[in-house]
C-alpha positions, 0 to 999 in steps of 0.5 A: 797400435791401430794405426800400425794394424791397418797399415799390416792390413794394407800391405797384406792385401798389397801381397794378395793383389801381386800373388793373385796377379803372379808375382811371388814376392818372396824370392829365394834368391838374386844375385846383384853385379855389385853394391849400391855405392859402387854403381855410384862410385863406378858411374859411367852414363848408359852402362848396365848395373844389377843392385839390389837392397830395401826401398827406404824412399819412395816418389810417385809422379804418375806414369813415373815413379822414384825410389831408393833401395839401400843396401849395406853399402849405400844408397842409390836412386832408381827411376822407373816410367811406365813407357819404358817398362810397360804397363803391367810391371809398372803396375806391380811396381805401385804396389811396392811400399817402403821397407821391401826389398827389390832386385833391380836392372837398369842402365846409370844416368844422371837426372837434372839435379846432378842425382846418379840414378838407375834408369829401370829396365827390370825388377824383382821383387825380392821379399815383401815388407808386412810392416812398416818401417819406424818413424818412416825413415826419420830416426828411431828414437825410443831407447827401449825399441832400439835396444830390444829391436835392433835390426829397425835401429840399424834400419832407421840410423845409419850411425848406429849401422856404422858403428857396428860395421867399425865395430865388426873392422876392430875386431878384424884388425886386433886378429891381423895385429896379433897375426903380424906379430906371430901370436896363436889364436885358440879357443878355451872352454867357456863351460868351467868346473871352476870359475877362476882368472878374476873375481866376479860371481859366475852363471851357474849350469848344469850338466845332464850327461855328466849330473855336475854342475859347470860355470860360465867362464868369468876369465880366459886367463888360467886356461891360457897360462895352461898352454904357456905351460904347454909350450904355446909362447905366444897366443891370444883369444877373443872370446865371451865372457860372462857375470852375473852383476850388475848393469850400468853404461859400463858393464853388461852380464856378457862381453867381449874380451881379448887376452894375449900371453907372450912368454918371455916378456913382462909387463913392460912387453905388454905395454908396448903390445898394448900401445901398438895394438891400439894405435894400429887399429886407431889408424886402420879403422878410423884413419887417424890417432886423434879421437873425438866425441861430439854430442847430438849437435855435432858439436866436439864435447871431448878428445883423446890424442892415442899419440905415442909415447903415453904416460906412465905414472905409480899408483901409489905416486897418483894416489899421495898427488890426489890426497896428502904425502903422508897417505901410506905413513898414516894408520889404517882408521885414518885413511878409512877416514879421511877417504870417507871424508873425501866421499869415496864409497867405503864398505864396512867390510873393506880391507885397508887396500880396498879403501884405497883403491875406492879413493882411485876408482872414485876420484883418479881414474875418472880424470884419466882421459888420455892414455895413461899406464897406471903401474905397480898397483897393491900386490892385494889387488892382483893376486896373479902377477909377480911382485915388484923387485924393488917394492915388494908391497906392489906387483908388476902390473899397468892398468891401461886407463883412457877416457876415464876408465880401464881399458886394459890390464897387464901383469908380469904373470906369476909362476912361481907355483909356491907363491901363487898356491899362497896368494889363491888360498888367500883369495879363496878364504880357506874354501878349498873347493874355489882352488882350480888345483889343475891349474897350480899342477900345471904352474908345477911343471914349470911355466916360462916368465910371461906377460899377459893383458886383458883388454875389454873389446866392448870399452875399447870400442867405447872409447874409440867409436865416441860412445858412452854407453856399452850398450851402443856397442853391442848388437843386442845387449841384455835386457830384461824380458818383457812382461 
């Protein structure tokens, strides 16, 4: 902390000498002819370039001087002689430090070691750096600095920076997707009186004007099902959603989801959406349908081939595979037994359902790392799709699993507004107050048969970018404050 105090101290005094010298180095504005990479990329010896970005290296060879500037396109080199822009500018220039930025003109050469540089004919400085950069430019690498203080992560690891710039690109490409396919983009409240669409425990607010207490949205879903009702057959939202539970390297409090409803379609439609959806933003993105993840020496740990048709497989099929045939013959106390034999984490409270799918969850979907559509799931499990013809104890629902967990859901949705009034009562547990009764009304005046999926932006980014943490997907995931 000493150290970093007398460095502060060093550049303040920097800032004072160029002040009283008349140079303000906090401009309002600069407007440079193109980015870094494209100086580089358009290279053409003597012609005249304005780039602008931070100094992120710094070369003093006495009457010349090397620096790097940075922006968010690349990097290029710039090469500055005194003779050249005389002797006052070339003093002000010594006072530059790592992390400032600068405006800078010149005219593209190429230096001896094949370098393309800028040949300085005039700079700017454009906002003086008061402190200086982490591990001078070598990496960050304290977790707690990089998370709570992203901007010096995305400063200091170019990785990290592109990540977030791909990230940004899914995003894009999962709006043109949707757009191509003629799908409505809306926008529904995140404030709630009801939490509904899923079962989480919500954020509670409150109101000052209205004196009532609202919650943070858990779901889109019931919304969305709402203007199927309304005549609105195809849409899609990317939004915020938010739940106050635990933290892991898979969950955080707030997220990104998309949901996408098509009337007339089931959950096989979303299927294909789903598998279409991905592999376009695959090959827009990334370039290719084949994902790998590689571990700190570059070295390829694992790898995902998107490469349609993906496998389809029961629940019920995958879940006799991993423990015996006779698993649904069996009585209720000896599954609880044999799935607690097994090692599955099993509740005391846990209903025959949930002891299955605790064996699904623990020992099934880790093994998934391909593309696989796990379909017709315990109708318990997802009280707002429609039961299968031909199995009624199953619903007409897929889990898209890749990389060992769910990307994404998809149900044939229910709405029949008799049925799905029953199964929410169920859910509720006879707490009249968690019924959204504006939604039932709405099923009421009749809702078209309809597909719908859920697809959680920060996993699928997960899976395609190669990270294991949610946390390296998002800006700025939550932590708790500092003391």
């Amino acid at each position: 902390m000493d150290d970093t105090n007398s460095l502060i101290d060093q550049r303040k005094a920097k800032l004072k000498a160029l002040e009283a010298k008349g140079v303000f180095p906090f401009q309002n504005k600069f407007t440079p002819g193109e980015s870094c990479a494209a100086a580089r990329g358009n290279y053409v010896e003597g012609r005249e370039v304005a780039v602008a970005g931070r100094i992120t290296a710094h070369r003093d060879m006495g009457k010349s001087m090397f620096i790097d500037v940075r922006d968010q396109s690349g990097r290029i080199q710039v090469y500055a002689q005194k003779n050249v822009i005389g002797d006052d500018p070339f003093n002000t220039f010594t006072h530059l430090d790592l992390g400032d930025f600068v405006g800078v003109k010149g005219t593209l050469f190429t230096t001896k070691t094949g370098e393309i540089s800028i040949k300085l004919a005039s700079f700017t400085i454009l906002a003086k750096s008061l402190r200086p950069p982490p591990g001078k430019w070598h990496g960050l690498e304290d977790t707690e600095i990089r998370y709570r203080q992203r901007y010096l992560d995305l400063i200091s690891n170019l990785e990290v920076k592109d990540v977030m710039l791909k990230r940004s690109a899914i995003v894009h490409e999962i709006r043109q997707f949707f757009h191509g396919r003629g799908y409505v983009e809306v926008e529904t409240p995140a404030m709630q009186a009801i939490p509904g669409g899923a079962a989480a425990q919500p954020f509670k607010t409150f109101h000052n004007a209205l004196g009532c207490e609202f919650y943070l949205r858990i779901a889109l879903e019931l919304y969305h099902k709402r203007l199927l009702v309304g005549g609105i057959d195809k849409l899609f939202e990317i939004g915020k959603n938010f739940r106050n539970e635990g933290l892991s390297r898979r969950h955080n409090p707030e997220f990104t989801m998309l949901e996408a409803y098509q009337a007339f379609g089931d959950y096989a439609t979303m299927m294909e959406t789903v598998q279409s959806l991905i592999c376009h933003v695959a090959q827009k993105v990334l370039g290719t349908l084949v994902i790998e993840t590689k571990d700190a020496e570059g070295k390829v740990t694992k790898t995902i081939d998107l490469t349609p048709d993906w496998r389809r497989a029961k629940y019920n099929d995958l879940i006799k595979e991993k423990t015996s045939a006779d698993w649904f013959t069996i009585s209720p106390a000896e599954r609880r037994q044999r799935a607690h034999d097994m090692g599955a984490e099993i509740g005391k409270e846990f209903e025959d359902f949930e002891v299955t799918n605790a064996v699904f969850s623990k020992f099934i979907e880790p093994t998934l790392i391909q593309p696989t559509f796990v379909t017709h799931l315990p109708k318990e499990l997802v009280p707002l799709a429609k039961l299968s013809p031909d199995d009624p104890t199953t619903v007409e629902v897929f889990e898209c699993c890749i990389n060992g967990q769910e990307i994404s859901p998809g149900y044939t949705e229910q709405n029949d507004p008799i049925m799905q009034r029953a199964t929410l009562e169920h859910q509720a547990g006879g707490e009249q107050q968690k019924l959204d009764e504006d939604f039932l009304v709405a099923l009421e005046h009749g809702m078209p048969p309809a597909g719908g999926i859920g697809i959680g932006i920060d996993r699928l980014c997960m899976m395609l970018l190669g990270q294991e943490s949610i946390r390296d997907v998002i800006l700025f995931p939550q932590l708790k404050p500092k003391a």
